[in-house]
N, C-alpha and C positions, 0 to 999 in steps of 0.2 A: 504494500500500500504506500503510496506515494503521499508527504506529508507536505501539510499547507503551509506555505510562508505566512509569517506573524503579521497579517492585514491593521494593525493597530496603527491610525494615526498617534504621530511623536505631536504630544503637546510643547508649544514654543513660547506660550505664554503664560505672563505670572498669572495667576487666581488669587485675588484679594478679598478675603467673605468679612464682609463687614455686620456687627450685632450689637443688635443696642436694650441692653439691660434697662436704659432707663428711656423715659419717654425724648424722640429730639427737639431739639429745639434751636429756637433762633437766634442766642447766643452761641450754639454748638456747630462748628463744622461741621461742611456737608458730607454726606454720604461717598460722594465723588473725588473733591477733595482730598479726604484720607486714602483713597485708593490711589488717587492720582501720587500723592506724594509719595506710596508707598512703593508703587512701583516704579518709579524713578530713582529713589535709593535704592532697589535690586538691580535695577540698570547699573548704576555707577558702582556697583559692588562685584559688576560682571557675574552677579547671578544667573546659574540657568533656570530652566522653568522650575518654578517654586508655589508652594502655597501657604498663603498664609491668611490666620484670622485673627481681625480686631476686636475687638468687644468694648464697649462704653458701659463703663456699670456706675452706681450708688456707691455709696461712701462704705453701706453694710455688705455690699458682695464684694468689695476690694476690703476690706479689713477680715472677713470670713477668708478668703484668697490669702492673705500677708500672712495670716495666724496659720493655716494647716500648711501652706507650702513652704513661709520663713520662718515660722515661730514668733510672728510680731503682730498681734492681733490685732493692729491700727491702719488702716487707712493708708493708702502711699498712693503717688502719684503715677507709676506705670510698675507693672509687672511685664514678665516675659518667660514663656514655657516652652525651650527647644524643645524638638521631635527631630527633626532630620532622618525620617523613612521615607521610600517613595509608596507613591499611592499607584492605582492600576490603571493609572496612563504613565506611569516613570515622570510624573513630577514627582521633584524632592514635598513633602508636605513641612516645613521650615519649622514651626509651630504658631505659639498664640502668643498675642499681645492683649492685655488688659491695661485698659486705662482708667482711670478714676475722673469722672467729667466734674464732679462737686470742684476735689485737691488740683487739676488742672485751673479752672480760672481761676480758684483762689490765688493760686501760686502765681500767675499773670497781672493779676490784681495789685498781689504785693512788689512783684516783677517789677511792675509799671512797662508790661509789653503786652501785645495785642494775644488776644484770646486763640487765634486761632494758628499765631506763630507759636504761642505755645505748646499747641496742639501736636503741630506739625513735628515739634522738637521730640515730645513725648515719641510719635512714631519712629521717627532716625533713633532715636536713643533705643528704645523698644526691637528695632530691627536690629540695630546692631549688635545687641545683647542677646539675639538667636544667632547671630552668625558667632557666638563665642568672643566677642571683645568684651570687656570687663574694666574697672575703674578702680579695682580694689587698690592697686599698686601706684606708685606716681607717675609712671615710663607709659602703663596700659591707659592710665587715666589721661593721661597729654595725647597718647596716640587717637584714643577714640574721641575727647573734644576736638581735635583738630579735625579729623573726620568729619564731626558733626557738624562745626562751622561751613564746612568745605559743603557738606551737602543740604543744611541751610542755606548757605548764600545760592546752589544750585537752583535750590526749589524759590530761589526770589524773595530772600529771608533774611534778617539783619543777623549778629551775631549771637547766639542764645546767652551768652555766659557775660554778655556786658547789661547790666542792670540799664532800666528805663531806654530801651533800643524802641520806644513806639508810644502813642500815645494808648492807654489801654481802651480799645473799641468794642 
Protein backbone atom coordinates (compact mmCIF):
# COMPACT_ATOMS: atom_id res chain seq x y z
CA UNK A 1 0.00 0.00 0.00
CA UNK A 2 1.33 3.16 -1.05
CA UNK A 3 1.39 5.94 1.62
CA UNK A 4 -0.11 9.45 1.42
CA UNK A 5 2.08 12.54 1.71
CA UNK A 6 1.24 14.77 4.86
CA UNK A 7 -1.48 17.10 2.95
CA UNK A 8 -1.38 19.53 6.12
CA UNK A 9 -1.19 23.03 5.30
CA UNK A 10 2.21 24.65 7.26
CA UNK A 11 0.60 27.58 9.32
CA UNK A 12 2.95 30.87 8.71
CA UNK A 13 1.15 32.81 10.91
CA UNK A 14 1.17 34.08 14.41
CA UNK A 15 -2.44 33.25 16.33
CA UNK A 16 -3.14 35.82 18.84
CA UNK A 17 -6.45 34.73 21.18
CA UNK A 18 -7.34 37.52 22.87
CA UNK A 19 -9.80 37.09 26.59
CA UNK A 20 -11.34 39.39 28.49
CA UNK A 21 -12.03 38.40 32.15
CA UNK A 22 -13.59 41.49 32.65
CA UNK A 23 -16.10 43.56 30.94
CA UNK A 24 -14.11 46.19 27.90
CA UNK A 25 -14.00 49.06 27.91
CA UNK A 26 -13.35 52.55 26.67
CA UNK A 27 -10.47 53.34 28.75
CA UNK A 28 -9.07 49.76 27.64
CA UNK A 29 -7.24 48.89 24.43
CA UNK A 30 -8.64 47.44 21.61
CA UNK A 31 -9.03 44.04 20.83
CA UNK A 32 -7.00 44.69 17.66
CA UNK A 33 -4.51 46.67 19.09
CA UNK A 34 -3.15 44.13 21.51
CA UNK A 35 -2.85 41.72 18.77
CA UNK A 36 -1.47 44.12 16.59
CA UNK A 37 1.25 44.88 18.93
CA UNK A 38 1.77 41.41 19.64
CA UNK A 39 2.43 40.35 16.73
CA UNK A 40 4.92 42.79 15.70
CA UNK A 41 7.14 41.88 18.64
CA UNK A 42 7.05 38.19 17.34
CA UNK A 43 8.04 39.70 14.09
CA UNK A 44 11.07 41.43 15.53
CA UNK A 45 11.92 38.49 17.67
CA UNK A 46 12.09 36.42 14.38
CA UNK A 47 9.59 34.31 15.67
CA UNK A 48 8.07 31.41 13.71
CA UNK A 49 4.49 30.72 13.71
CA UNK A 50 3.51 30.85 17.37
CA UNK A 51 0.47 31.16 19.46
CA UNK A 52 -0.23 32.94 21.88
CA UNK A 53 -3.17 34.08 24.58
CA UNK A 54 -3.95 37.29 26.31
CA UNK A 55 -6.31 37.59 28.97
CA UNK A 56 -7.49 40.99 30.77
CA UNK A 57 -8.65 39.88 34.15
CA UNK A 58 -9.80 41.62 37.64
CA UNK A 59 -7.72 42.42 40.36
CA UNK A 60 -9.29 38.97 42.10
CA UNK A 61 -8.37 36.59 39.10
CA UNK A 62 -4.66 38.11 38.92
CA UNK A 63 -4.14 37.91 42.63
CA UNK A 64 -5.80 34.05 42.61
CA UNK A 65 -3.04 33.67 39.44
CA UNK A 66 0.00 35.59 41.64
CA UNK A 67 -0.82 33.23 44.81
CA UNK A 68 -1.11 29.46 43.21
CA UNK A 69 1.52 30.09 40.44
CA UNK A 70 4.15 32.69 42.67
CA UNK A 71 3.08 32.22 46.19
CA UNK A 72 2.19 36.11 46.25
CA UNK A 73 -1.49 36.37 46.73
CA UNK A 74 -1.69 40.11 45.49
CA UNK A 75 -2.51 41.42 42.44
CA UNK A 76 0.45 42.29 39.87
CA UNK A 77 0.43 43.89 36.82
CA UNK A 78 1.36 41.02 34.19
CA UNK A 79 1.82 37.54 34.58
CA UNK A 80 3.35 35.12 31.98
CA UNK A 81 2.92 31.14 31.58
CA UNK A 82 5.49 29.48 28.98
CA UNK A 83 4.29 26.39 27.12
CA UNK A 84 6.58 26.08 24.01
CA UNK A 85 4.60 22.73 22.55
CA UNK A 86 3.60 22.65 19.03
CA UNK A 87 -0.20 22.35 18.40
CA UNK A 88 -1.58 20.10 15.34
CA UNK A 89 -0.69 22.46 12.71
CA UNK A 90 3.30 22.66 14.05
CA UNK A 91 2.72 26.08 15.47
CA UNK A 92 4.83 26.56 18.54
CA UNK A 93 1.77 27.25 21.10
CA UNK A 94 4.37 30.17 23.09
CA UNK A 95 1.97 30.21 26.16
CA UNK A 96 -0.23 32.99 28.02
CA UNK A 97 -0.07 36.27 29.12
CA UNK A 98 -2.39 37.71 32.00
CA UNK A 99 -2.76 41.20 32.48
CA UNK A 100 -4.39 42.96 35.31
CA UNK A 101 -6.55 45.97 33.48
CA UNK A 102 -7.52 47.57 37.22
CA UNK A 103 -2.91 47.58 38.23
CA UNK A 104 -2.25 48.60 34.58
CA UNK A 105 -4.00 52.03 34.42
CA UNK A 106 -3.21 52.58 37.96
CA UNK A 107 0.22 52.07 37.40
CA UNK A 108 -0.16 54.71 34.07
CA UNK A 109 -1.93 56.96 36.28
CA UNK A 110 0.95 57.01 38.77
CA UNK A 111 3.36 56.78 35.57
CA UNK A 112 1.97 59.81 34.34
CA UNK A 113 1.99 57.93 30.62
CA UNK A 114 -0.83 57.15 28.52
CA UNK A 115 -3.09 54.02 29.34
CA UNK A 116 -2.76 52.40 26.40
CA UNK A 117 1.28 52.78 26.06
CA UNK A 118 1.05 51.07 29.08
CA UNK A 119 -0.69 48.47 27.96
CA UNK A 120 1.39 47.88 25.14
CA UNK A 121 4.44 47.71 27.49
CA UNK A 122 2.78 45.04 29.61
CA UNK A 123 2.42 42.85 26.29
CA UNK A 124 6.40 43.35 25.12
CA UNK A 125 7.28 42.67 28.65
CA UNK A 126 4.76 39.66 28.89
CA UNK A 127 6.14 38.23 25.51
CA UNK A 128 9.31 38.57 26.32
CA UNK A 129 9.17 36.69 29.41
CA UNK A 130 7.62 33.56 27.30
CA UNK A 131 10.57 33.69 25.12
CA UNK A 132 12.68 33.00 28.41
CA UNK A 133 14.38 36.68 29.02
CA UNK A 134 14.19 37.57 32.72
CA UNK A 135 15.12 40.74 34.97
CA UNK A 136 16.03 38.86 37.99
CA UNK A 137 19.93 39.74 37.34
CA UNK A 138 21.29 43.33 36.35
CA UNK A 139 23.14 42.03 32.70
CA UNK A 140 19.23 40.19 31.97
CA UNK A 141 17.55 43.13 33.33
CA UNK A 142 19.56 45.83 31.00
CA UNK A 143 19.21 43.22 28.20
CA UNK A 144 15.53 42.80 28.18
CA UNK A 145 14.73 46.91 28.84
CA UNK A 146 16.76 47.66 26.19
CA UNK A 147 14.74 45.24 24.00
CA UNK A 148 11.80 46.73 25.23
CA UNK A 149 12.43 50.34 24.47
CA UNK A 150 13.60 49.10 21.04
CA UNK A 151 10.21 47.45 20.48
CA UNK A 152 8.21 50.36 22.07
CA UNK A 153 9.69 52.88 20.03
CA UNK A 154 8.90 50.17 17.02
CA UNK A 155 5.30 49.82 17.93
CA UNK A 156 5.26 54.05 17.90
CA UNK A 157 5.81 54.23 21.78
CA UNK A 158 7.80 56.72 23.86
CA UNK A 159 10.24 55.00 26.37
CA UNK A 160 8.52 52.83 29.10
CA UNK A 161 11.09 53.33 31.89
CA UNK A 162 11.24 57.30 31.60
CA UNK A 163 8.50 58.50 34.03
CA UNK A 164 5.70 61.10 32.78
CA UNK A 165 6.63 60.07 28.79
CA UNK A 166 2.61 61.32 27.90
CA UNK A 167 0.00 63.10 29.10
CA UNK A 168 -2.06 60.27 30.88
CA UNK A 169 -5.37 59.85 28.31
Amino acid sequence: MEETPDRRIPITLHQVDIQWGIESGALLPREYDISRWAERVLELLDEPAVEVSIRIVDEREMAELNGRFRGKPAPTNVLSFPVGVPDENDRVILGDIVLCAAIVMSESREQDKPVEAHFAHMVVHGLLHLKGYDHLHEEEAREMESMEVDFMSDLGFPDPYRQGTGANE
